[in-house]
N, C-alpha and C positions, 0 to 999 in steps of 0.2 A: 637425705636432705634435698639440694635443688643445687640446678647447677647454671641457672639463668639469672638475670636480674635484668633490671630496666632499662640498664644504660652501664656503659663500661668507663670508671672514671680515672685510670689510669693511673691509682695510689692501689688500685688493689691486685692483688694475684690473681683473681677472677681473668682478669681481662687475656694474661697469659696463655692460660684455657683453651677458653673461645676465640681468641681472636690470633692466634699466633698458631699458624697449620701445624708448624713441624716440631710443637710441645709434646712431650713423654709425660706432662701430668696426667693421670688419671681423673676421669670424675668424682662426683659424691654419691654415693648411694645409701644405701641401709645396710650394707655391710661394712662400708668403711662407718657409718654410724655410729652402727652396735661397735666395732672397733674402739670409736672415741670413747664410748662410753663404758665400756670395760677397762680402758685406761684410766678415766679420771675416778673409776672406784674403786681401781686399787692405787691408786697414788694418791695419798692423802695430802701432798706438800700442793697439789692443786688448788688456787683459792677463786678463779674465776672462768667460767665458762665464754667462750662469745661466739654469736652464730652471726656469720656475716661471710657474705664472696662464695657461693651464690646470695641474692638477697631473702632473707626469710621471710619477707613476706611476699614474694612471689608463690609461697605456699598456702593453700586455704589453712582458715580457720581451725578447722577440725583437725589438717593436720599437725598445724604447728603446736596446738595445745599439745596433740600428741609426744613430739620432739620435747617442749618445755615437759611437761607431767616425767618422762622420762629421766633427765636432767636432775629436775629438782626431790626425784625419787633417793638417787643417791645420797646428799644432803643438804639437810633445812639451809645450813650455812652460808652455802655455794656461791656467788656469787655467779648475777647472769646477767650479760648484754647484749643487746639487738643492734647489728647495721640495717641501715635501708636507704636505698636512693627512692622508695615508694612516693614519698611526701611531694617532692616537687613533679613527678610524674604523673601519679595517679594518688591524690592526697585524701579520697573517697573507698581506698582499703584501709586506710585506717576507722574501722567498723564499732560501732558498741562491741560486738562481741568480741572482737579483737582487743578494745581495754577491758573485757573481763578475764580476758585469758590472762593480760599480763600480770594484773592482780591478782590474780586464784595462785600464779605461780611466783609471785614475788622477782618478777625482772626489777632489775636496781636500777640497771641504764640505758637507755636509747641513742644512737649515735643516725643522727639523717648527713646526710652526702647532699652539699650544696653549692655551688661556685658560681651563684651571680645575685645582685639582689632582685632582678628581675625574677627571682623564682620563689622568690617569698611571695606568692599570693595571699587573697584572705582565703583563700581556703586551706593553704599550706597552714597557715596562722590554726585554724582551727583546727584540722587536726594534730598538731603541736596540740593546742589547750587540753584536749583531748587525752592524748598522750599523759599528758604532768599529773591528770587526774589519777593514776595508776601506778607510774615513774618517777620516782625519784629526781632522777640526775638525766635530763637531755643534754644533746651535746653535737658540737656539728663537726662536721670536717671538710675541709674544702680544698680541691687539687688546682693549683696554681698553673694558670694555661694563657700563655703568652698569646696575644688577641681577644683575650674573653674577658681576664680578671688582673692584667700583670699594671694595674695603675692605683695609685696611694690613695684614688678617693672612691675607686670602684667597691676594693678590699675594706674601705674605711664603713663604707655605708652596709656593706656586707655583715662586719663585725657589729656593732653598734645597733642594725635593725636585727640582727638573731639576737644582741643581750636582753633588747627591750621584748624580746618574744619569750626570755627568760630558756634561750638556748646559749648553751656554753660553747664560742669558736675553741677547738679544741688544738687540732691538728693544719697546718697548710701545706701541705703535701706537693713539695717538686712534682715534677712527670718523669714518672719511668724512663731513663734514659735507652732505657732495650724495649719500651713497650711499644704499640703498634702507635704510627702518628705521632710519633717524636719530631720528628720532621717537620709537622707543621706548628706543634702546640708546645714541644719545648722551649720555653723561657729562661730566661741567665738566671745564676743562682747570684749574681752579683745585684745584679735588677730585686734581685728577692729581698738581701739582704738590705740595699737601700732604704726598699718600702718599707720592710718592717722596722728599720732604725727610726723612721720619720713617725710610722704608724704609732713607735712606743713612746713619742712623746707626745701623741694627739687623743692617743684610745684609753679608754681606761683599763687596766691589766685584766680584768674580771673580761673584757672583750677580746682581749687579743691572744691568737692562737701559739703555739710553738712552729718555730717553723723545721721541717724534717726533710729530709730526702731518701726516702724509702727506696730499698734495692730487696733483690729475689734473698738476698742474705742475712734482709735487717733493718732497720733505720735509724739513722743518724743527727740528731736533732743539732742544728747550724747555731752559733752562737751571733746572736744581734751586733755583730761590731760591722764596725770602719775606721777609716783613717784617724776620724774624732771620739772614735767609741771603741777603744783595743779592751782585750781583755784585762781583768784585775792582776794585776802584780804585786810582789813582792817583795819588800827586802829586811834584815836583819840588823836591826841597832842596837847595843847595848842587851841585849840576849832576846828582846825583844820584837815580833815579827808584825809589822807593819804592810797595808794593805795597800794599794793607791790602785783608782779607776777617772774615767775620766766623764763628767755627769753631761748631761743634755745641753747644759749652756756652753761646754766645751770646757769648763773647770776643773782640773785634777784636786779629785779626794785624796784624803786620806785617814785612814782607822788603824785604832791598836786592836790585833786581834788577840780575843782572851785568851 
């Protein structure tokens, strides 16, 4: 595969790679390839593929068909998703030929890498349109970067101008707290949690992303509270278990759960 991409956003392992001298990861090649792909045909409990970190369409045309065609050789059912930070860089690789490939090989989902609305150009716009022509399910993800994105109406116009582009905010992605430039672009996760409190009574849910904080081991998707927004609790009346939260206008519910 590839081991480069356009821009290093700091929710992915790519960046680990290349940008951190004294990493023991290994590259990608065509042996670790063939590897993946001798794994997921004998492991049928596999149900989705995803080529992202390096970005795949740093690869031509030809050869990524090649990469998909292999893939989807395994099985019809597969399920296959694209990353790409392409679209706000160079939004002029997404090629006719490149939505005939995604269509010959039935990719489901597209995920673009975007963290400002300044990077919604109309040209980004149009290859999105491009994209849906062949795609199912586009979808974004955006790495939360204290000085760039970390304000309620930055994030607001962000969500909201990718729903009406008919992109899904998917993921908001903390910054690597081990990745490179922590130092300058890590943001509080408390700051996080605020916005998105405020965002979830502004945006409409179809807009608004999860918020995660992804580590080398995983991630962890943060639950929306605060002081006026704790988690659902509960308790036990009459054999009966009752739910209580506390809504947007700061009023505790409560439901009988069946």
């Amino acid at each position: 595969m590839v081991n480069t991409c356009n821009s290093y956003c700091q929710f992915c392992f790519e960046a680990l790679r290349t940008l951190k001298t004294d990493s023991d990861k290994s590259n990608a090649g065509q042996r670790s390839f063939d590897a993946s792909l001798e794994y997921i045909r004998n492991t049928p409990s596999v149900e989705e593929v995803i080529l992202s970190g390096g970005d795949p369409l740093m690869l031509t045309d030809n050869k990524l068909e090649e990469c998909l065609a292999a893939i989807r050789n395994i099985n019809d059912d597969l399920l296959i998703r694209l990353h790409s930070r392409a679209l706000t860089f160079n939004p002029f690789r997404v090629t006719d030929r490149l939505i005939e490939i995604l269509e010959k090989y039935k990719v489901n989902s597209f995920g673009v890498h975007v963290c400002h609305p300044w990077e919604l150009s109309p040209d980004f716009s149009a290859a999105v349109k491009k994209i849906h022509k062949a795609v199912p399910l586009v979808f974004a993800n955006t790495p939360f970067l204290k000085g760039v994105n970390d304000s309620e109406d930055t994030l607001h116009k962000l969500f909201i101008d990718l729903y009406r582009l008919g992109v899904k905010p998917y993921y908001l992605y903390h910054f690597m707290p081990f990745s490179p430039g922590s130092a300058v672009y890590k943001a509080s996760i408390d700051d996080a949690i605020t916005i998105m409190s405020h965002l979830k009574r502004r945006v409409s849910n179809i807009a608004l992303p999860e918020y995660v904080l992804p580590h080398a081991k995983g991630k962890f998707t943060v639950p929306i509270i605060n002081d006026n927004n704790s988690v659902p609790t509960y308790e036990y009346r009459d054999g009966k278990r009752y739910y209580r939260f506390t809504n947007w206008q700061g009023d505790v519910c409560e439901w009988l759960d069946n």
